[in-house]
N, C-alpha and C positions, 0 to 999 in steps of 0.2 A: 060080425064083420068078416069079409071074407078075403083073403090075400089078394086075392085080382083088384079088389077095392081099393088097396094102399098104394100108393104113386110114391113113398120111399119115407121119411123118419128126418125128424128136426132131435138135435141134442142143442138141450138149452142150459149152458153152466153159468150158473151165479156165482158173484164175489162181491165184494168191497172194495175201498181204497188199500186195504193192507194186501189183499190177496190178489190184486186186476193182473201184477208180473206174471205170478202162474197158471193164472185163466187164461190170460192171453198166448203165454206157452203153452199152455196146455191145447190149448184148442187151436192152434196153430198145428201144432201137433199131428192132433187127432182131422184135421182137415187133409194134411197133406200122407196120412195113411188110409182115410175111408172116406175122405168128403167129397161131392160135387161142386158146394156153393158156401161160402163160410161169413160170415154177418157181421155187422159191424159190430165194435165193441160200446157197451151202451153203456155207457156212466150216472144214468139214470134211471127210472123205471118206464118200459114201452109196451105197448099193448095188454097183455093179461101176467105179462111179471112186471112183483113187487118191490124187483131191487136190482142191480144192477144186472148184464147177462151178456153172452155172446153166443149164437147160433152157429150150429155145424148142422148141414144136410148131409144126408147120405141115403144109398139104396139099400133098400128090403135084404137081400142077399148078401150083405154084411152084418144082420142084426148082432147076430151071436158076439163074432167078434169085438165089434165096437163096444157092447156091453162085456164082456168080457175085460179088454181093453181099458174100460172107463173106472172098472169095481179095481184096476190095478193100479191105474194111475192119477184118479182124479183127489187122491189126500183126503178132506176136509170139507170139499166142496160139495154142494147139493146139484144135484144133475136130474134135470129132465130130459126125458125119451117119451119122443109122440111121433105116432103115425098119419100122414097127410091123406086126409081122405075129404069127403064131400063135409064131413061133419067136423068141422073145428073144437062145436063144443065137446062130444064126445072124445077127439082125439087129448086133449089136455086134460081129461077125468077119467072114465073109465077104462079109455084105452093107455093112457099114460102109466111110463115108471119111474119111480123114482130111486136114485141113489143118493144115499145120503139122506137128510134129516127133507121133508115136504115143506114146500111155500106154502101157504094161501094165495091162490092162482084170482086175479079180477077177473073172473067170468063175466063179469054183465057186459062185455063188448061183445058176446057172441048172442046171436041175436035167434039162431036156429037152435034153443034149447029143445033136449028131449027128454 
């Protein structure tokens, strides 16, 4: 993959009912330091996560930071880091990272396996 290919990075942090307070600060947070576009909070599981989560966008050109940022602030939490590109499924596996303990990600929505 090459960096022209990547149109900028979803962070997807999971919690529960005990932890949604600091998910939601946290990523409140982390939106109003590096985000674009910041996602609803899902009290459920959507799309290809398994359990609760809330999305933060952000551009290529803060990678560092934001991960940086996240290994400092995120506690307890499991945190994905993916790259938006043409390949969804790619972006949520091979390209993906994680902080913190991995989900089992529901891949079978993505339809463009490689």
């Amino acid at each position: 993959m090459h960096q022209s290919d990547i149109n900028g990075y979803h962070v997807h942090v999971y919690f529960d009912q005990t932890s949604i307070d600091f998910a939601v600060s946290l990523t409140e947070q982390l939106h109003e330091k590096f985000g674009y576009q910041l996602g609803k909070v899902n009290q459920k599981p959507v799309g290809p996560h398994p359990v609760w989560s809330r999305q933060v966008s952000f551009k290529h050109h803060d990678y560092d930071a934001v991960m940086a940022w996240l290994e400092e602030n995120r506690k307890q939490l499991s945190v994905l880091i993916h790259p938006l590109t043409e390949n969804e499924y790619l972006d949520h596996t091979s390209s993906a990272v994680w902080l913190g303990p991995s989900l089992e990600l529901d891949l079978s929505i993505f339809t463009d396996k490689q």
